[in-house]
N, C-alpha and C positions, 0 to 999 in steps of 0.2 A: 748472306754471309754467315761463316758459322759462329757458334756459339764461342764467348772470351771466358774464361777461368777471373773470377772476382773475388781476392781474402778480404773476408770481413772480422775485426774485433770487435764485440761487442763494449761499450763503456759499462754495462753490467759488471761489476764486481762483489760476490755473495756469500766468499770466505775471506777470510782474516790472513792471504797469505800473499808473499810476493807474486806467484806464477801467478796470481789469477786477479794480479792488475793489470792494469793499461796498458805499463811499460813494457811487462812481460811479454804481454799478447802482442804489442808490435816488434817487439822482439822474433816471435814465431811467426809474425808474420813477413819478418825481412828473411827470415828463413827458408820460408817457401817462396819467397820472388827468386834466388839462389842468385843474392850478387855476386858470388864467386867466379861464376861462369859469363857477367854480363861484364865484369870490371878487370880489365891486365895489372897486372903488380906496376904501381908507378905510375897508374897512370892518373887525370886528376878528374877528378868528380865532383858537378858542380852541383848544392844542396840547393834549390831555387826555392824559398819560400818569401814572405810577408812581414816585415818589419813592423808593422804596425803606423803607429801615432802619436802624436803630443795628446793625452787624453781617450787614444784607444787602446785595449790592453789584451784582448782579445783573440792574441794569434797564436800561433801553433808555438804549447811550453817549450821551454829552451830543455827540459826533461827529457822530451820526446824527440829536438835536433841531436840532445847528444847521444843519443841511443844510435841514431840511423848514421851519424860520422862514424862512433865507435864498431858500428860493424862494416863500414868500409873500409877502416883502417884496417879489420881486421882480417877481410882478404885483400889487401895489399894496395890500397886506394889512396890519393893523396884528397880528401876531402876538403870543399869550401862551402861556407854558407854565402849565398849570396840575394839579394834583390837589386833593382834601379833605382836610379835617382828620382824621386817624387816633389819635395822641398829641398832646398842646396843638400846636395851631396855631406857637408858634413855634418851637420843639424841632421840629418838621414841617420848620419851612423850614432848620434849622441840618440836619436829615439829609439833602435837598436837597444842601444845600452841601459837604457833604464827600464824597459820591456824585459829587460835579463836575455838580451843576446849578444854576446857578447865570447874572443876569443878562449876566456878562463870559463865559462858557462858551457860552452856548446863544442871545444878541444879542439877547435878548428881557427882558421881563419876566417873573420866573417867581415866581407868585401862588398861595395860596389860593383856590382858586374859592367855596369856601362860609365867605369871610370868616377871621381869625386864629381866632374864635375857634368855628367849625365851625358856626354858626347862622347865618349868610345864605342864606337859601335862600325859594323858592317852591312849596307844594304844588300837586300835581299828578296828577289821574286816573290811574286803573296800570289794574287789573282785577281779575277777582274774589276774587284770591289777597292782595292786599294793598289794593287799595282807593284810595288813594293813594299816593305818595311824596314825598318833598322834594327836589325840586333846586337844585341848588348854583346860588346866584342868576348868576354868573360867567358859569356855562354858560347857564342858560337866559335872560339877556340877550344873547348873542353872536350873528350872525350866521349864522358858519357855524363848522365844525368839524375839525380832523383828531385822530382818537381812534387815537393808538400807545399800541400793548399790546404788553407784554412777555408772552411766550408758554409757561406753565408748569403744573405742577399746582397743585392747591386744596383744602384742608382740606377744604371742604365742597362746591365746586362740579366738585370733578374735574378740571377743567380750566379755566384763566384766562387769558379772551382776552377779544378787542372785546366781548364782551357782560355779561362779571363787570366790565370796566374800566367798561363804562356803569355798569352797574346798582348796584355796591355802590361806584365811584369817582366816580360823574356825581352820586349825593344826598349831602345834608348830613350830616357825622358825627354835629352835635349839633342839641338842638333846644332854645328857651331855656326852658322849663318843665321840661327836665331828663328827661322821659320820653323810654327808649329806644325806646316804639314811634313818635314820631314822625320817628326820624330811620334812619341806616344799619341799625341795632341790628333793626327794623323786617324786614327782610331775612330775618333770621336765623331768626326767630321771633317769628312776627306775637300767636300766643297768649297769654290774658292768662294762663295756665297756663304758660308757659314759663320755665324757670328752671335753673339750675345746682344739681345735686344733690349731696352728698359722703356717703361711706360710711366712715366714721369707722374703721374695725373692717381696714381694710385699707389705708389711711392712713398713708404713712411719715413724713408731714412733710419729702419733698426740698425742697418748695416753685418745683417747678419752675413749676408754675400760677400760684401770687403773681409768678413771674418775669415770664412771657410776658404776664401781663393785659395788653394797651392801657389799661386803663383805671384801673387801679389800684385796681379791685373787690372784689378779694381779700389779704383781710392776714389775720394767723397773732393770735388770740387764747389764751394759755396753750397747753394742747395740744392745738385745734381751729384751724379756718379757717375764715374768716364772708366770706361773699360779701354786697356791698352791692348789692341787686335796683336800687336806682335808677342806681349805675352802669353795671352790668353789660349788654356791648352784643348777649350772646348770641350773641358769634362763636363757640364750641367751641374755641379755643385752648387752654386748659386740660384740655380732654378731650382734646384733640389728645397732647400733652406727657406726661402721668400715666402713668410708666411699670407702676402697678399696678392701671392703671382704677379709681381711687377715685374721680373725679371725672365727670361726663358733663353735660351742657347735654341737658334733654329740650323736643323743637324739635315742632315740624310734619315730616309723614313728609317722606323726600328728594323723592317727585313733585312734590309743592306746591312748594317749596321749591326747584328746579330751574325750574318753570313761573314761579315769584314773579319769578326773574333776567332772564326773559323780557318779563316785564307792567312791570320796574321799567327795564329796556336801552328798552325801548316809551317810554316815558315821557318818559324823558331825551329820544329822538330826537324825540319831536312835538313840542318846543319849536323844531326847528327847518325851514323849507321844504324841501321835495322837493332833493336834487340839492345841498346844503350841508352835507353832512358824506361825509367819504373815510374809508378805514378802513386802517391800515399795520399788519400785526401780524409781531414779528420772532421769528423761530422759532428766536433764538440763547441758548444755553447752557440750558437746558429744562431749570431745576432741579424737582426733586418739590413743593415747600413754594412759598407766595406771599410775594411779596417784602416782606410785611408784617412776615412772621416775621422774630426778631431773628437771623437767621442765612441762610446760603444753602448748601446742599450742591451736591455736585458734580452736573454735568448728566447728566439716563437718557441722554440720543442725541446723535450728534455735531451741532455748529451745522445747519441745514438754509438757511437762508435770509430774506429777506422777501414779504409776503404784501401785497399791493393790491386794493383797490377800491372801488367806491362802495355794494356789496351785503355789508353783513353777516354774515348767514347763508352767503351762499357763501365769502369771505372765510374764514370762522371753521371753515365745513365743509373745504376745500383744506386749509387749516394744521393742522385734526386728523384727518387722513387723512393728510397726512406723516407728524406726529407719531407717532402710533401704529404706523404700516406699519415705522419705523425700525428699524437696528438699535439691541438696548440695550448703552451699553458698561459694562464689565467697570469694576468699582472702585465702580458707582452704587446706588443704591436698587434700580432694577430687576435690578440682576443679584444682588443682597442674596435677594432675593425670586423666584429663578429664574426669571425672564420669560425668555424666549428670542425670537428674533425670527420672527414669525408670530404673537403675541401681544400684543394691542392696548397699548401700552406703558403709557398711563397707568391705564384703570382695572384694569391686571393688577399694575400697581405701586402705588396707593395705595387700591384697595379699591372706589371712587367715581368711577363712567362720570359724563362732561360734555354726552356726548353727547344725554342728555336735553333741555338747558337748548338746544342750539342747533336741535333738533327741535321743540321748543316756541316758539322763536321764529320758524320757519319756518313752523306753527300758524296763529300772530296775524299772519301779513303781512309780517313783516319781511323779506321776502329768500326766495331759491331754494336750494334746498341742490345744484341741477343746477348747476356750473356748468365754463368752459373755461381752463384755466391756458395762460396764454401768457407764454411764459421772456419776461425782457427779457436 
């Protein structure tokens, strides 16, 4: 395949003047993506990033959303920011707002794509790993698209970029019959065998799992814990958390499951034509955990920059080939975990290479993993 065109901003800034900040530079860099030519006057443009958390804080500045609205508006775009529904759709948008995104922050509208209450959406062909998915009707009404990803690690995908922000932020959280495999949960673990296990016998009852649920799945009966299978969305946040492995979610092996993020990132994009979605991923503050979790630790590597283009895969390959090549700094998870630098950063610090999920998406067509970084 040939080689993709990749703009990179450095977060280096070494003079004392506007141009040769951050802002600037994504500025010059939405210049040369040429939304002019990608976006019709009128027509709407959905901003797909990351809300955040109650206690995470860490997503892409609302500085930076309004920079990328204001120059849609500015060839003639009707801009939205949007995510799905994670926690109730309204408690969604109150985390939104205290993250500072918000409509007087970022000049736009900033919406639930798949409705308040996580069921607007439209199924949609994926592939053999999952069969279908639902997409958040928002999205797959909209024209065209700019998908900012905040750039980090992932519980379960290793690493959380333009393709985790499609795949598990582009479908519907909920679905209205209440079955998790029709909606995000789906993702996780498509098996009707799949389910959250607990080992009673080793069990302190910290209850950190009842903490972190999204969903509120798990509540504390006398001196046991009872997982509710209907709500439970099969994300492993609980298994994540349980500082004595009492708890695990048994899913589909990680290949599947890596390849799923791939056929479901697929999905989202065939709703829209050839040449209408750009892809911004900002490789600043690159905590370990995704910004879903109710927390944010410090970053493995120093800020690196932003990442542009209309290719995906290469997109997503340039920003984890920074990422990883970095150094790790002193104080973070990776240096918890003795990575050193020569040491691919994230899957030597959380256990779980990403790298898979963006090889698989280079697989099914999406993109070139060749590609040429040219500084802006």
């Amino acid at each position: 395949m040939s080689e993709s065109i990749v703009y990179f901003a450095t977060a280096r800034a070494t003079r004392w003047a506007y141009e040769h900040s951050l802002v600037a530079r994504l500025e010059r860099l939405l210049e040369r993506l040429d939304l002019g030519s990608r976006i019709e006057k009128g027509e709407y443009v959905a901003i797909k990033t990351h809300f955040g958390s109650h206690g995470a804080f860490r997503v892409v500045r609302p500085v930076f959303l309004r920079k990328i609205v204001d120059v849609v508006k500015a060839v003639g775009g009707k801009p939205f920011v949007c995510d799905t529904v994670r926690i109730e759709g309204w408690d969604y948008l109150e985390v939104a707002n205290r993250n500072g995104i918000n409509p007087l922050s970022v000049g736009c509208p900033v919406i639930l794509a798949d409705g308040l209450f996580g069921c607007d959406s439209i199924e949609v062909e994926s592939g053999p790993v999952l069969g279908s998915v639902r997409v958040a009707s928002a999205i797959y009404d909209a024209p065209a698209m700019i998908v900012v990803s905040h750039c980090k690690g992932h519980i379960g995908a290793g690493y959380g970029g333009a393709i985790k922000n499609l795949a598990m932020g582009g479908v519907a959280g909920r679905h209205r019959s209440g079955d998790w495999r029709q909606a995000r949960g789906h993702l996780h673990a498509a098996s009707p065998e799949s389910k959250v296990v607990r080992d009673p016998e080793i069990c302190t009852l910290c209850l950190q799992c009842l903490e972190v649920c999204p969903t509120e799945a798990i509540s504390q009966e006398g001196d046991g814990l009872v997982v509710d299978e209907e709500k439970c969305w099969r994300c492993g946040r609980c298994e994540r958390v349980c500082p004595e492995g009492a708890i695990r979610l048994q899913k589909r092996g990680e290949d599947e499951f890596q390849a799923g993020l791939a056929e479901a990132a697929k999905a989202v994009l065939s709703t829209f034509e050839p040449g209408k979605v750009v892809y911004l991923n900002f490789a600043l503050e690159v905590q370990p955990e995704c910004d879903c979790m109710p927390m944010a630790d410090v970053p493995l590597v120093q800020d690196q920059g932003i990442f542009g283009g209309d290719d995906v895969v290469a997109v997503e390959q340039a920003t984890l080939d920074r990422i990883n090549s970095a150094v790790p700094l002193p104080g973070s998870a990776a240096a918890d975990r003795g990575v050193k630098h020569g040491d691919r950063i994230l899957p030597a610090t959380l256990g779980v290479d990403g790298q898979p999920h963006v090889d698989a998406a280079a697989a099914i067509g999406l993109g070139s993993q060749r590609y040429r970084l040219v500084e802006v």
